[in-house]
C-alpha positions as a Markdown table, in Angstrom:
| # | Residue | x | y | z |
|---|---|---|---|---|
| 1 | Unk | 16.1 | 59.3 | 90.2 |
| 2 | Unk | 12.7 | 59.1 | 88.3 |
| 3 | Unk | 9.8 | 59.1 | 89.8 |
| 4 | Unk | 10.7 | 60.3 | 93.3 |
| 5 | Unk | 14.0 | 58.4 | 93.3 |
| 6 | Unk | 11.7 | 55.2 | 94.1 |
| 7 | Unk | 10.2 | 56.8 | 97.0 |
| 8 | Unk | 13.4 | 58.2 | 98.8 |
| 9 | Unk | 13.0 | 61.8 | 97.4 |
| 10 | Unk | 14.5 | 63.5 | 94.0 |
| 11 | Unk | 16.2 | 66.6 | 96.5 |
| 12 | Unk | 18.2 | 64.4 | 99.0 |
| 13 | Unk | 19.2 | 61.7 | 96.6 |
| 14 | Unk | 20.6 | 63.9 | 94.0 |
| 15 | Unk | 22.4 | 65.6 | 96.4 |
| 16 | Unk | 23.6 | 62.4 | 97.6 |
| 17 | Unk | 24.8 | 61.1 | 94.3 |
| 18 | Unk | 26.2 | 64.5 | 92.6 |
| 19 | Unk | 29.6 | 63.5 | 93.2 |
| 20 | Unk | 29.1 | 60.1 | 91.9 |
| 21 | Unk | 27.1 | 59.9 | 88.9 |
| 22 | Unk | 27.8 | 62.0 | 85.5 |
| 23 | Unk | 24.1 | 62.7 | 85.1 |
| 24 | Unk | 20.6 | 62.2 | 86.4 |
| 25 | Unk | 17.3 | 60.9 | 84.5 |
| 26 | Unk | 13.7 | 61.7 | 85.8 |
| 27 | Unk | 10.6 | 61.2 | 84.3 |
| 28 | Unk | 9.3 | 65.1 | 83.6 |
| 29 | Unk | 10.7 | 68.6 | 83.6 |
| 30 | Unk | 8.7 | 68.8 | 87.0 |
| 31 | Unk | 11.2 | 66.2 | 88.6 |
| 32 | Unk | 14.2 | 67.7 | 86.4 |
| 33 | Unk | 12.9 | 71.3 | 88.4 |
| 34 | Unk | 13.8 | 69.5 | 91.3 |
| 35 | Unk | 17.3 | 68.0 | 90.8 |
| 36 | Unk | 19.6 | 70.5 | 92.4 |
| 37 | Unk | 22.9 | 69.8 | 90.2 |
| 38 | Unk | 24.3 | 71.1 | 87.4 |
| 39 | Unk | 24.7 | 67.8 | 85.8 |
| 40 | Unk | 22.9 | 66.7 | 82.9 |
| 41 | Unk | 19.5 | 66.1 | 83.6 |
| 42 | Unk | 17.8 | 63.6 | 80.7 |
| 43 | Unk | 14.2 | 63.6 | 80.8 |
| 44 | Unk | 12.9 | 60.7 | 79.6 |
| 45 | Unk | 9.1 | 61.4 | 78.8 |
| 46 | Unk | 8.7 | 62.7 | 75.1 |
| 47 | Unk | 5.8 | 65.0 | 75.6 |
| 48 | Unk | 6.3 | 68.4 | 76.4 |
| 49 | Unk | 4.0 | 71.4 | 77.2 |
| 50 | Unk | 4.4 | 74.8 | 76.7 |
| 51 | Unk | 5.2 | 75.4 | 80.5 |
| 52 | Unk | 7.9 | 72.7 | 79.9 |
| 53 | Unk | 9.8 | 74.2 | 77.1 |
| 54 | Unk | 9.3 | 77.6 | 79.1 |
| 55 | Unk | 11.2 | 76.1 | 82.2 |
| 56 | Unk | 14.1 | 74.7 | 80.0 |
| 57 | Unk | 17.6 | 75.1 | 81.8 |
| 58 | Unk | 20.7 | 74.5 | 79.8 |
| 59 | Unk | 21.8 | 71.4 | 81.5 |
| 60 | Unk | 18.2 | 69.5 | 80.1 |
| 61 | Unk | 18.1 | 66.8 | 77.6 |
| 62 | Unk | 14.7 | 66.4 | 75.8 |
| 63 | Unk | 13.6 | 63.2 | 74.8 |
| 64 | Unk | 12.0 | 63.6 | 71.3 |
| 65 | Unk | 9.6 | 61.0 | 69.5 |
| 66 | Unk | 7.9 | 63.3 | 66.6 |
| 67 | Unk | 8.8 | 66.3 | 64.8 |
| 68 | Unk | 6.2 | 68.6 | 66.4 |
| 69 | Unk | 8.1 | 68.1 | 69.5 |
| 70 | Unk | 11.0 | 68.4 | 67.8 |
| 71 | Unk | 10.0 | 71.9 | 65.8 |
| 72 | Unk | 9.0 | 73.5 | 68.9 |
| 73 | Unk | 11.8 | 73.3 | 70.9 |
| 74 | Unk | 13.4 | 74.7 | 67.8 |
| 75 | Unk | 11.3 | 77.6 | 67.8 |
| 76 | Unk | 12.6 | 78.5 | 71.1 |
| 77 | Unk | 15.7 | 79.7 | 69.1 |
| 78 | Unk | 17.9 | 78.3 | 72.3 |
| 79 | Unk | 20.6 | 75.6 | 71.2 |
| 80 | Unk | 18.7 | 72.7 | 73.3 |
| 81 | Unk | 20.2 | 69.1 | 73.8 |
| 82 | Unk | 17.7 | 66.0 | 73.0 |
| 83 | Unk | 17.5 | 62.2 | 72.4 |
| 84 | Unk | 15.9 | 61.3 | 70.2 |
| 85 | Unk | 13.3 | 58.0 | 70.9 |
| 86 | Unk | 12.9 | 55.3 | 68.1 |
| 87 | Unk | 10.1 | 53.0 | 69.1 |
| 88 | Unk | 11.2 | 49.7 | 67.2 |
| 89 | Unk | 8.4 | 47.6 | 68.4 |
| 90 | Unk | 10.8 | 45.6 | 70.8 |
């Protein structure tokens, strides 16, 4: 349901779909805010600011592409979920 769901809207759709999918992706925390499901939400852009981690919810999955990311969400102390990006160059 990234970026806006393609134009139809991240609220409606999600609602639509919550019985049908096992999780959502989105592009930023700021579309993950918007999903209303408890579902897994992955969010697939790596960078995070501080307002981002601050907003975490338990059902987020980080996408993580360097260790600075990766040490601050630790720092949080919280048990967060991520996936972890490898850029192979393909």
């Amino acid at each position: 349901v990234k970026a806006q769901a393609y134009g139809v809207g991240i609220e409606a759709f999600t609602k639509y779909l919550d019985d049908k999918v096992d999780c959502f992706g989105v592009s930023t925390v700021e579309e993950a805010m918007r999903v209303s499901s408890e579902k897994d939400i992955l969010i697939l852009y790596p960078v995070l600011s501080d307002e981002d981690i601050e907003n975490v919810k338990d059902n987020f999955i980080f996408t993580v592409d360097n260790r600075e990311t990766l040490d601050r969400l630790k720092a949080t102390g919280r048990n967060l979920r991520v996936h972890i990006y490898v850029d192979t160059g393909m």
